[in-house]
Backbone as CSV, one residue per row, in Angstrom:
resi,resn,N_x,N_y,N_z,CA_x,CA_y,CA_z,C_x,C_y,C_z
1,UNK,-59.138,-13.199,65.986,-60.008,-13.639,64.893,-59.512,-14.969,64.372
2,UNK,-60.674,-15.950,63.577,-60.195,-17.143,63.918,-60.804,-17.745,62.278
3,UNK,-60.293,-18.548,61.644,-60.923,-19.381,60.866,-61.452,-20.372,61.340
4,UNK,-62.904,-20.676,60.897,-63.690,-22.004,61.626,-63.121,-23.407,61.012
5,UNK,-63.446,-24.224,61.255,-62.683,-25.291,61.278,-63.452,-26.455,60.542
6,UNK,-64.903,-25.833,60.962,-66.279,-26.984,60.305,-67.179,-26.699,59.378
7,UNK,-66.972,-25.386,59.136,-67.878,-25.000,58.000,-67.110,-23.963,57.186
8,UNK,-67.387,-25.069,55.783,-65.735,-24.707,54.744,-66.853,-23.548,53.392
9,UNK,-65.967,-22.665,53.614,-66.412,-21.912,52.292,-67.085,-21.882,50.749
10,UNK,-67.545,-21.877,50.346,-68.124,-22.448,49.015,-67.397,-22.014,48.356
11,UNK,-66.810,-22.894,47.234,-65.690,-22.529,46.348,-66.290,-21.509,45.597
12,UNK,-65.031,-20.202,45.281,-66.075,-19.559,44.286,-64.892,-19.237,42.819
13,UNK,-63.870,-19.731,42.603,-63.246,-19.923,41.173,-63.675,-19.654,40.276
14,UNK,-63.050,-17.976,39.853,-63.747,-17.422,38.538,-63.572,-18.812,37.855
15,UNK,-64.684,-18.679,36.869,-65.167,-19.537,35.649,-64.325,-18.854,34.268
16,UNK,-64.023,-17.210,34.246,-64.218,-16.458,33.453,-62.059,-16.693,33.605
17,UNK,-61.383,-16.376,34.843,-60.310,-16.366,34.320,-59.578,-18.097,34.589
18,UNK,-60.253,-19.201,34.910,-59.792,-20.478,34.470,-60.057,-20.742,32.900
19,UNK,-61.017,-20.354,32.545,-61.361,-20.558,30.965,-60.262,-19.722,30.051
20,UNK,-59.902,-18.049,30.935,-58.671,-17.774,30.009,-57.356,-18.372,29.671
21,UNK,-56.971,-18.668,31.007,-55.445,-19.194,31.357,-55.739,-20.717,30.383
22,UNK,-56.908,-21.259,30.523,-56.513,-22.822,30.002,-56.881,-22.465,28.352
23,UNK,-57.040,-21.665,28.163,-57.348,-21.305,26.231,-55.797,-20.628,25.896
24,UNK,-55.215,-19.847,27.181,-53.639,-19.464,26.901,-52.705,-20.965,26.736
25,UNK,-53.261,-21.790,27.209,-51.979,-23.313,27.044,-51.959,-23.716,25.594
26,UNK,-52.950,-23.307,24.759,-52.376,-24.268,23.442,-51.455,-23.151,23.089
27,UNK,-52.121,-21.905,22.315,-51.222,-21.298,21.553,-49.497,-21.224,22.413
28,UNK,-49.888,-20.997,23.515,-48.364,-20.831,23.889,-47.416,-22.535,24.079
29,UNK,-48.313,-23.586,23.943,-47.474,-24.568,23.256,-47.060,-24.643,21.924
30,UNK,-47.666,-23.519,20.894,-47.565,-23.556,19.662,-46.021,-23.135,20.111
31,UNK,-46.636,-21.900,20.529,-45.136,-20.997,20.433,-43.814,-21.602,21.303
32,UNK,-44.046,-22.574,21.767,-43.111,-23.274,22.656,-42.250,-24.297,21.590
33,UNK,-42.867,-24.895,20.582,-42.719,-25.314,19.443,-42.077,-24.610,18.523
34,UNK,-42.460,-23.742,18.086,-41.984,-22.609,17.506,-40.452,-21.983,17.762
35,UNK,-40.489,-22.046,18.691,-39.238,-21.573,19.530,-38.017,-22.398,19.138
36,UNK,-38.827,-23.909,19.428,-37.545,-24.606,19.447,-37.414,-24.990,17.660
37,UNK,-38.207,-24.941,16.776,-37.905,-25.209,15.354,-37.128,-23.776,14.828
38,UNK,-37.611,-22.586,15.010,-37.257,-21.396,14.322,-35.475,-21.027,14.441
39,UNK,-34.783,-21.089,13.271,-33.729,-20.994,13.227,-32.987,-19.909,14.351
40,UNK,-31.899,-20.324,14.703,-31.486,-19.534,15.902,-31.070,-18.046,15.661
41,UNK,-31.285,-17.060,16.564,-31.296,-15.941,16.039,-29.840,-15.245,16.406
42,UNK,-29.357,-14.650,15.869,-27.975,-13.500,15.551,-27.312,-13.984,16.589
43,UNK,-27.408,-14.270,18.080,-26.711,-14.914,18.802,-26.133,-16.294,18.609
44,UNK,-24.911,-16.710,18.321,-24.382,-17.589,18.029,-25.165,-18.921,19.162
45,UNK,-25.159,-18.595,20.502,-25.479,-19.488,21.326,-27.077,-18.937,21.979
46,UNK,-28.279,-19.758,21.326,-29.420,-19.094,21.146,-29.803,-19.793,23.084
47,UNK,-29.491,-20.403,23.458,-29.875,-21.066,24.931,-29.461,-20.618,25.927
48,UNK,-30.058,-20.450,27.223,-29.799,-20.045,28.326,-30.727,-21.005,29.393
49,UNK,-29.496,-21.791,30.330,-29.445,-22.675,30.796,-29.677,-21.739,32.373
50,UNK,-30.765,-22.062,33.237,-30.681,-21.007,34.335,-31.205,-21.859,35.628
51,UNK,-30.742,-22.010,36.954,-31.162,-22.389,37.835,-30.479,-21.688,39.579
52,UNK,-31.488,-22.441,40.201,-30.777,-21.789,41.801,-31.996,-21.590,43.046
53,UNK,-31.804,-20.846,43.628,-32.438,-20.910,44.962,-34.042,-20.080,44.912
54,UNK,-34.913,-20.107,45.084,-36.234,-19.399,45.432,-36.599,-19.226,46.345
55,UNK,-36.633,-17.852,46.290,-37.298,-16.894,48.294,-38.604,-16.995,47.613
56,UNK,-39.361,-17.485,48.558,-40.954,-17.263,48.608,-41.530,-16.814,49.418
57,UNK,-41.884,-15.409,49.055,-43.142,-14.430,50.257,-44.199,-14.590,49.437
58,UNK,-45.221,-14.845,50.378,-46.745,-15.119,49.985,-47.508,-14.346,50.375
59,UNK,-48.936,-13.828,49.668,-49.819,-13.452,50.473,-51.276,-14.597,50.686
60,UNK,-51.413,-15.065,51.701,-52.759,-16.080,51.210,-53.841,-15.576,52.059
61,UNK,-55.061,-16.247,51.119,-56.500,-15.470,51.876,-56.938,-16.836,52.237
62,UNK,-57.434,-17.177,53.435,-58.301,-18.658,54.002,-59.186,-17.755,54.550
63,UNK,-60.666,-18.116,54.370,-61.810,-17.309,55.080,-61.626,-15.976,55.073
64,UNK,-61.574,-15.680,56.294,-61.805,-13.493,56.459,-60.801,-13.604,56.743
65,UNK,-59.721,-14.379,56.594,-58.021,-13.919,57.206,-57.533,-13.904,55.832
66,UNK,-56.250,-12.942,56.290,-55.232,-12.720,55.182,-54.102,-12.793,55.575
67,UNK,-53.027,-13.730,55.638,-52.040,-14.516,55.728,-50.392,-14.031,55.443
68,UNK,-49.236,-13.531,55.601,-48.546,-13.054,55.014,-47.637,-14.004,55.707
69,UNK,-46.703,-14.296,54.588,-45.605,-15.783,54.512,-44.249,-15.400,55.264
70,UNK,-44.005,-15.957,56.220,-42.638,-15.434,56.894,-41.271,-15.657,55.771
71,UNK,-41.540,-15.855,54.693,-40.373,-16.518,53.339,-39.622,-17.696,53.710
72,UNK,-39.915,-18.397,52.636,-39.532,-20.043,52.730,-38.268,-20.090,51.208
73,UNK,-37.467,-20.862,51.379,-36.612,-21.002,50.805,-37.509,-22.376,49.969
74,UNK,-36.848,-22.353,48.422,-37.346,-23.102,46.790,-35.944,-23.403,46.197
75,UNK,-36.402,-23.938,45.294,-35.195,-24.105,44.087,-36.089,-24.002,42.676
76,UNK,-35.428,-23.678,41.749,-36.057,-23.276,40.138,-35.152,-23.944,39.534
77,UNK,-35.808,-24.138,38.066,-34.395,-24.588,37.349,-35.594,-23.819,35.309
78,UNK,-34.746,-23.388,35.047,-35.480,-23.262,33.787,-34.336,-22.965,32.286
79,UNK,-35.050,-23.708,30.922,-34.327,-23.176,30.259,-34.745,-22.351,29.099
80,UNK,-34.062,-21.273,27.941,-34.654,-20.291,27.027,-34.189,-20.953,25.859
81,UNK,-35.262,-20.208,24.687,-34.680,-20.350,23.598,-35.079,-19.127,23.169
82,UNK,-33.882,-18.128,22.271,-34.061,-17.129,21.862,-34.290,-17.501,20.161
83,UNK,-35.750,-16.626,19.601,-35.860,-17.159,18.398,-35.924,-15.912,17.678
84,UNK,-35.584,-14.716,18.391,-35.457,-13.546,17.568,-34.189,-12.959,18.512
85,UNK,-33.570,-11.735,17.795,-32.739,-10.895,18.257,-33.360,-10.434,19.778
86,UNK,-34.371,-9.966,20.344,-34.379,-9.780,21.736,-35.528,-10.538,22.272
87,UNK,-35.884,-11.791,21.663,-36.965,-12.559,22.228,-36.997,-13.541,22.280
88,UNK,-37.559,-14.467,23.494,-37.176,-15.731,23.684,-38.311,-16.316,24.335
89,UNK,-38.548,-17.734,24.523,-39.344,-18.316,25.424,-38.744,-19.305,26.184
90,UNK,-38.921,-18.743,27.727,-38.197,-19.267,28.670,-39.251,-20.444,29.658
91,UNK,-39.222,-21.965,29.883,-39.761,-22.856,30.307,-38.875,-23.198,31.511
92,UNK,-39.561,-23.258,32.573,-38.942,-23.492,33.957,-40.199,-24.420,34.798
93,UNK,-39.301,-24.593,36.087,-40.051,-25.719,37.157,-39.552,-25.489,38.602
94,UNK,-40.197,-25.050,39.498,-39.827,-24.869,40.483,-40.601,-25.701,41.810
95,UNK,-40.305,-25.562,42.900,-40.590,-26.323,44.458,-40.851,-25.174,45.594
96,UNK,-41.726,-25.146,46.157,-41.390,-24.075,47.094,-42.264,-24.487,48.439
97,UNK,-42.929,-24.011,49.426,-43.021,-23.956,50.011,-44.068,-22.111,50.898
98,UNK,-44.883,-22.226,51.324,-45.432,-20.557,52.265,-45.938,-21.009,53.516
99,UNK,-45.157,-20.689,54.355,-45.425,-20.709,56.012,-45.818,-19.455,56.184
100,UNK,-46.650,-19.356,57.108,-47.385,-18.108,57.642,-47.613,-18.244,59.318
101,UNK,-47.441,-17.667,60.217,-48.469,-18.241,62.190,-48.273,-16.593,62.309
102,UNK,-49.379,-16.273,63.088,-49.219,-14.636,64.008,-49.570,-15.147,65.307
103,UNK,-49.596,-14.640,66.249,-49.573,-14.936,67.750,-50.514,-13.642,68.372
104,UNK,-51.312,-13.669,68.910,-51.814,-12.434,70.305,-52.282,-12.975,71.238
105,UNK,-52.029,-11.960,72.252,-51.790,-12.129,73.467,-52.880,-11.765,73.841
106,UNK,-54.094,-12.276,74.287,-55.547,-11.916,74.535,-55.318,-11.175,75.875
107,UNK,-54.827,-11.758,76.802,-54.233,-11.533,78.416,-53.325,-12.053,78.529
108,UNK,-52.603,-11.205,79.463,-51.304,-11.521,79.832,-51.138,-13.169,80.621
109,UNK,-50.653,-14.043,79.501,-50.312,-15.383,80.164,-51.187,-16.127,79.206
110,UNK,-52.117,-15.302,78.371,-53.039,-16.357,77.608,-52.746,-15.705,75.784
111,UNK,-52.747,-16.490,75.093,-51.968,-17.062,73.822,-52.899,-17.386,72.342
112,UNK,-53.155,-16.872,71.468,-54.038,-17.660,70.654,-52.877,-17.307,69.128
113,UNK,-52.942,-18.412,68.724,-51.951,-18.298,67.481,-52.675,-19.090,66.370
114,UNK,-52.261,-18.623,65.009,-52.724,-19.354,64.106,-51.529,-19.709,63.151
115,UNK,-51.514,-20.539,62.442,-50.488,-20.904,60.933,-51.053,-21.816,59.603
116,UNK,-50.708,-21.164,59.096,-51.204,-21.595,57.675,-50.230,-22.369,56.551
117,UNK,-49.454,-23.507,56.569,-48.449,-23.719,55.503,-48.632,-24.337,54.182
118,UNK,-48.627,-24.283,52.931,-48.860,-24.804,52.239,-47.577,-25.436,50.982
119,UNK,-47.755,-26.316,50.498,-46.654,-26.929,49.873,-46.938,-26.500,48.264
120,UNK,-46.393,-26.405,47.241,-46.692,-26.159,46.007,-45.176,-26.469,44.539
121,UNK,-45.701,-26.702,43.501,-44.633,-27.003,43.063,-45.408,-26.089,41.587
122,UNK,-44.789,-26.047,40.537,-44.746,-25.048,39.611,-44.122,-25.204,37.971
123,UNK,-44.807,-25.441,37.195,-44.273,-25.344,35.731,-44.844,-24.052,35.554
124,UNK,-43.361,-23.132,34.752,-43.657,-22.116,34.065,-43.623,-21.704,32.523
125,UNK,-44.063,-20.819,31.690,-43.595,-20.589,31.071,-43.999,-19.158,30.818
126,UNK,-42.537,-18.266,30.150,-42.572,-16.860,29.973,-42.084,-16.391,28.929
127,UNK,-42.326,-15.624,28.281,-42.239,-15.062,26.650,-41.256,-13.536,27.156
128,UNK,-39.850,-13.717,27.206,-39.413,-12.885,27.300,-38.985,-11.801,26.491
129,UNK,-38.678,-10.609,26.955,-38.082,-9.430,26.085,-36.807,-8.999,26.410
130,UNK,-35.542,-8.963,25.712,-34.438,-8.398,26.341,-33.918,-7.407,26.198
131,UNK,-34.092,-6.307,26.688,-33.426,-5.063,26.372,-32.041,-5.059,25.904
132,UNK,-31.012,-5.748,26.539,-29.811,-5.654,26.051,-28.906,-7.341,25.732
133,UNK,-29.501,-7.961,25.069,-29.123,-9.487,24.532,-27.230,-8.878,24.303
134,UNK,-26.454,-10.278,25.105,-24.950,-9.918,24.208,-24.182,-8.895,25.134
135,UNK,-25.356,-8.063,25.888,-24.390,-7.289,26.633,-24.140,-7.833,28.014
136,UNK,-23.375,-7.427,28.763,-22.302,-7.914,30.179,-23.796,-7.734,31.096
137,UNK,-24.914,-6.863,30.811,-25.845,-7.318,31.524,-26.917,-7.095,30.581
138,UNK,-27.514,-8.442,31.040,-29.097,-9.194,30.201,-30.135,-8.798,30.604
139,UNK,-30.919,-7.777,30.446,-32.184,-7.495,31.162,-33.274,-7.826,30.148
140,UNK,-34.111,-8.897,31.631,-35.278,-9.208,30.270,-36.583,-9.458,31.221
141,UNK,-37.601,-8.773,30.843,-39.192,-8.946,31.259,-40.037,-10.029,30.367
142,UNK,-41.154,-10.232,30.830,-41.514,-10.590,30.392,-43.200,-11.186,31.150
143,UNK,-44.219,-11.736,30.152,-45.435,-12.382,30.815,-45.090,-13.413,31.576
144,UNK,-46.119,-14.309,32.093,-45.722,-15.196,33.004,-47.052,-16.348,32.808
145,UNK,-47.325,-17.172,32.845,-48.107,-18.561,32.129,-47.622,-19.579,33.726
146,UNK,-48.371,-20.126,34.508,-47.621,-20.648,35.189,-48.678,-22.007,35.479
147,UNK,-48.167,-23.531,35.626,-49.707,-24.133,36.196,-49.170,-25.049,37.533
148,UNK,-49.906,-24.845,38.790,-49.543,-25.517,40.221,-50.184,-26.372,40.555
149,UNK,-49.305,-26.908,40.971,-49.569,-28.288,42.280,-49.120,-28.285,43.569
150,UNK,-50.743,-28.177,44.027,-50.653,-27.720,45.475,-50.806,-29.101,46.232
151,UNK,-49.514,-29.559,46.976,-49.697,-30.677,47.566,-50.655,-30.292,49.315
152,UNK,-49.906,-31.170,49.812,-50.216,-30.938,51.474,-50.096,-29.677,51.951
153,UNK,-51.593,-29.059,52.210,-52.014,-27.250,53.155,-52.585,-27.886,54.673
154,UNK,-51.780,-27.191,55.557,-52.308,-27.580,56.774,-52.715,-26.320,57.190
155,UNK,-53.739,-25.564,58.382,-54.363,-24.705,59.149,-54.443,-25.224,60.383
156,UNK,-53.416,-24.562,61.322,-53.106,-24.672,62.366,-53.864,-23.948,63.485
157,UNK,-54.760,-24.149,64.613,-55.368,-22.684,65.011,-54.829,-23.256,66.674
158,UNK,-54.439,-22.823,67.482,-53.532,-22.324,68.868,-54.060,-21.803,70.368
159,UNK,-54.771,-22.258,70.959,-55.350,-21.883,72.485,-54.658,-22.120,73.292
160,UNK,-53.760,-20.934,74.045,-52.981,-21.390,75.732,-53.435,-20.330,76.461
161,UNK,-54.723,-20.650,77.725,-54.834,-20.153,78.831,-54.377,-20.796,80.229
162,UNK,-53.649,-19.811,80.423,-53.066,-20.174,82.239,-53.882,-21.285,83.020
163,UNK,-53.289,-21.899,83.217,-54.189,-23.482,84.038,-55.211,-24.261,83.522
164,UNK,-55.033,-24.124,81.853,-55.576,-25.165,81.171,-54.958,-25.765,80.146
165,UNK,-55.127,-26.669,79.980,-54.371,-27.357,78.763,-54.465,-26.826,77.412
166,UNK,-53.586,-26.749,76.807,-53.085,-26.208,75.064,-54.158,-26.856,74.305
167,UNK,-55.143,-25.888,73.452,-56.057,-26.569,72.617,-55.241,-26.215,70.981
168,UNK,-55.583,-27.162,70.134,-55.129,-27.422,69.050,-56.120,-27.647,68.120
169,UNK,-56.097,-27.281,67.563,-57.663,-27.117,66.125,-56.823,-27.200,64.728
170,UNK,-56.552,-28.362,64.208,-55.367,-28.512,63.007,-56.727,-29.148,61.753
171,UNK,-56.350,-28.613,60.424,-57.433,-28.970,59.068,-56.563,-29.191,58.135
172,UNK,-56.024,-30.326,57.633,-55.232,-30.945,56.709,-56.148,-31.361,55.613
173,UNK,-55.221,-30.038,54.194,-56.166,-30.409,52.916,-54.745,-30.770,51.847
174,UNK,-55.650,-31.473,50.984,-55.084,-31.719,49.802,-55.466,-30.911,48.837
175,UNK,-54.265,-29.824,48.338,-54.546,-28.872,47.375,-54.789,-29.471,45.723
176,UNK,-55.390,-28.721,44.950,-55.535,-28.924,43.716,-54.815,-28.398,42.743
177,UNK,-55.054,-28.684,41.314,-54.175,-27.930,40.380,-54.649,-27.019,39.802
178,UNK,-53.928,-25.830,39.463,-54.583,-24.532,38.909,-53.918,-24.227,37.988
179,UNK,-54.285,-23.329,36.997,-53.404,-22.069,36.140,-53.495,-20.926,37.052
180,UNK,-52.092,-19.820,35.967,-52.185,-18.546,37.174,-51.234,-17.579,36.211
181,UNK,-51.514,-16.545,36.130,-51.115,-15.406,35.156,-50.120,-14.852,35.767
182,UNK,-49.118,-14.088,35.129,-48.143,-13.266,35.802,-47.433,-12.765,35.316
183,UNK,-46.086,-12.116,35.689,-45.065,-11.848,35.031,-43.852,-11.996,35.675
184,UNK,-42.701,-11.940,35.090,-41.243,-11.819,35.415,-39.983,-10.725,35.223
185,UNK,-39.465,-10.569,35.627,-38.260,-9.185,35.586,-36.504,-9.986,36.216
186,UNK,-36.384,-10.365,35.017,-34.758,-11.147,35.330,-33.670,-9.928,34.708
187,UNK,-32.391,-10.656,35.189,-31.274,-9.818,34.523,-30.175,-11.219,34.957
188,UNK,-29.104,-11.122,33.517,-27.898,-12.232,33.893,-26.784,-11.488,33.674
189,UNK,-25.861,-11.260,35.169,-24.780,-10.798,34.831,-23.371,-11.312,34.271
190,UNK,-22.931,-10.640,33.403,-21.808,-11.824,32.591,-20.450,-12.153,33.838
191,UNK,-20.092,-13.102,33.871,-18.494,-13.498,34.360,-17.669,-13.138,33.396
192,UNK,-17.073,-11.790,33.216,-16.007,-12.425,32.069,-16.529,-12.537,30.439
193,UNK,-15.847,-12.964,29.699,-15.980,-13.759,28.548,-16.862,-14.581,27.837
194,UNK,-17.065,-15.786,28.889,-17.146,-17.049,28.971,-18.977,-17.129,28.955
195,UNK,-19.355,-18.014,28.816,-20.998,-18.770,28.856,-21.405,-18.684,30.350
196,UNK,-20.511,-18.106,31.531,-21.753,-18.316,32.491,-21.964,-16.743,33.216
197,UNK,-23.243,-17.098,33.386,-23.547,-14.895,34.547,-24.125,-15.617,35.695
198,UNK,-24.153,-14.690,36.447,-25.256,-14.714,37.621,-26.256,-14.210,37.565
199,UNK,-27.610,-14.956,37.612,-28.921,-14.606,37.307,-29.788,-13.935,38.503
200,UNK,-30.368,-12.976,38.411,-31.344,-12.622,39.357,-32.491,-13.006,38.994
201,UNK,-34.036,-12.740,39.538,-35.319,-12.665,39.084,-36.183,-12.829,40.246
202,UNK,-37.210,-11.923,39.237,-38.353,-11.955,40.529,-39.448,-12.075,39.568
203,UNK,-40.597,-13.185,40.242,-42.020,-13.778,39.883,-43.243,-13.193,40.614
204,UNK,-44.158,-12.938,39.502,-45.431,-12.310,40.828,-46.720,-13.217,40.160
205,UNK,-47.522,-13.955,40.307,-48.515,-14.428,40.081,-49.933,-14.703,40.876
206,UNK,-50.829,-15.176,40.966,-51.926,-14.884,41.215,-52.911,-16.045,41.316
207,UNK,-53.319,-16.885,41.838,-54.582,-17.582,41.542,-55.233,-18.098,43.287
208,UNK,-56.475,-18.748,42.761,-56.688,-19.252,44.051,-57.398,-21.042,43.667
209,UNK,-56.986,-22.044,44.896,-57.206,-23.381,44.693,-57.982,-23.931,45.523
210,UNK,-58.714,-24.901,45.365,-59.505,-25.611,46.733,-58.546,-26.755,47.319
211,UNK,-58.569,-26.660,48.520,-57.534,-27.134,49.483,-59.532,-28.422,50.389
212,UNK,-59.374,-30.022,49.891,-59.682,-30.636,50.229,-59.765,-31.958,51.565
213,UNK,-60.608,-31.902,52.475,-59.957,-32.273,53.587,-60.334,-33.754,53.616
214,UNK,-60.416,-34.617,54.322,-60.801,-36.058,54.698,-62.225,-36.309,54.655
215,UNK,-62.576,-35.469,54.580,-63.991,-35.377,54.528,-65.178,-35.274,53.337
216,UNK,-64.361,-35.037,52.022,-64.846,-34.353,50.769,-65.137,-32.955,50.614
217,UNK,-64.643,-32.352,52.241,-64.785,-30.680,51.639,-64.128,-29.988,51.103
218,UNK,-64.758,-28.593,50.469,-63.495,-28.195,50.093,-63.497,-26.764,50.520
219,UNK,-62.217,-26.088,50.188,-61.776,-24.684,51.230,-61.628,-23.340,50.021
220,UNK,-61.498,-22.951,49.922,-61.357,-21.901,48.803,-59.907,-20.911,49.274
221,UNK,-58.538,-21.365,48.875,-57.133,-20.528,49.455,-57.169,-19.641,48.367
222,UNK,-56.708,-18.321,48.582,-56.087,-17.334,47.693,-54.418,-17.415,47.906
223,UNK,-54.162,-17.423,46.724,-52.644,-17.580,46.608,-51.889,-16.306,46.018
224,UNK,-51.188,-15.823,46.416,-50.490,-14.905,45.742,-48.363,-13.933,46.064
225,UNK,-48.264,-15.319,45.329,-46.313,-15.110,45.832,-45.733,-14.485,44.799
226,UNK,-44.911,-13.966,45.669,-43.873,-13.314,44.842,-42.519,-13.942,45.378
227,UNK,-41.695,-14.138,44.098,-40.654,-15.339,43.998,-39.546,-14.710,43.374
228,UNK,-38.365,-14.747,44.672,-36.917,-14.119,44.275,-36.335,-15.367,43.856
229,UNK,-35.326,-15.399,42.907,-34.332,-15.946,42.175,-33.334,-15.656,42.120
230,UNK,-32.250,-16.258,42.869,-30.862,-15.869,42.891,-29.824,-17.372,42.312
231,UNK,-29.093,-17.362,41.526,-28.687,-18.424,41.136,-27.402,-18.092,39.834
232,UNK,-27.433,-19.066,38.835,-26.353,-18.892,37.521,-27.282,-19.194,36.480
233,UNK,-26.628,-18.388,35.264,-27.030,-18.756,34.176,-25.686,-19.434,33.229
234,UNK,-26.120,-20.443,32.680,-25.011,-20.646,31.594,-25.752,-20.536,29.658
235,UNK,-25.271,-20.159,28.684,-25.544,-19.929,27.551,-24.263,-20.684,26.681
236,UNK,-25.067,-21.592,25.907,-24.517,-22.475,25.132,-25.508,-22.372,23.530
């Protein structure tokens, strides 16, 4: 099964949840504001300084295919401000990357493969909750607010039959920018004493973008990664 190559999907981008996510950006700039004026709470050192590596597994939808990401290595970097005893708002930025190709073997000696990669980069922001602030381990959930930039998506499609030459069917788009809802589930384990832990976390979010080709068309991608975080935290 194959995605066509010449006749691009009609975008169909709820109306109903772009209008939510972009009515969620003011107030939660209020509260981003907020955060940083509201006197610091019972924790002497109200900040948490957090960065490190990002596993990215994807699921993406192009046409009637559904895509699953072989995991691409990211980097994150984000920082918190706690403005109550177990609540904080945490602002981050990440880079990543979702490669996807499957391969079948129609007949033995003949080959049809497809790949899908797309590039993306990421401002977040998340309104966390911490179950245990202060203790040797930090567990904290929370919503997820996220808005992307989808650079360079290529669609790769793959023909090798025995005694003919390798056909190649490649559609290079320029992705767009979106909002995208979600949530997060971190924990920072303490070193010791001292201001720094080791941070875990995992991201799940949701949206879909039009991926534009040379042509003025456009493609309709479903996006949907989930994003490990392994790295340090420091609190100052």
């Amino acid at each position: 099964m194959s995605v066509s190559l010449t006749t691009p999907r009609s975008v169909g981008r709820s109306p109903v949840l772009k209008n939510f996510t972009r009515t969620l950006a003011r107030p939660l700039a209020v509260v981003a504001l907020a955060a940083v004026a509201w006197p610091a709470a019972a924790d002497d050192d109200p900040w948490r300084l957090r960065g490190g590596a990002a596993w990215v597994d994807a699921s993406v939808g192009f046409g009637s295919n559904d895509f699953e990401s072989d995991g691409d290595l990211g980097a994150q970097v984000s920082v918190e401000r706690m403005f109550a005893p177990r609540m904080g708002l945490e602002i981050g930025a990440m880079v990543g990357e979702s490669s996807s190709d499957f391969t079948t073997e129609i007949f033995p000696g003949a080959f049809f493969s497809e790949g899908l990669d797309i590039d993306f980069s990421a401002l977040t922001a998340a309104l966390n909750f911490h179950f245990s602030p202060g203790r040797a381990v930090d567990l904290y959930v929370g919503p997820l607010v996220a808005f992307l930039d989808f650079g360079d998506t290529r669609l790769e499609d793959r023909r090798r039959i025995p005694g003919t030459t390798e056909q190649v069917l490649a559609l290079d788009l320029d992705g767009s920018e979106e909002f995208a809802l979600g949530a997060q589930v971190g924990a920072d384990f303490g070193l010791g004493d001292g201001p720094w832990a080791l941070n875990v976390s995992a991201k799940y979010f949701e949206t879909e973008f039009a991926g534009t080709d040379e042509r003025g068309r456009e493609f309709d991608i479903d996006f949907e990664p989930l994003i490990l975080g392994f790295g340090f935290s420091y609190r100052f």
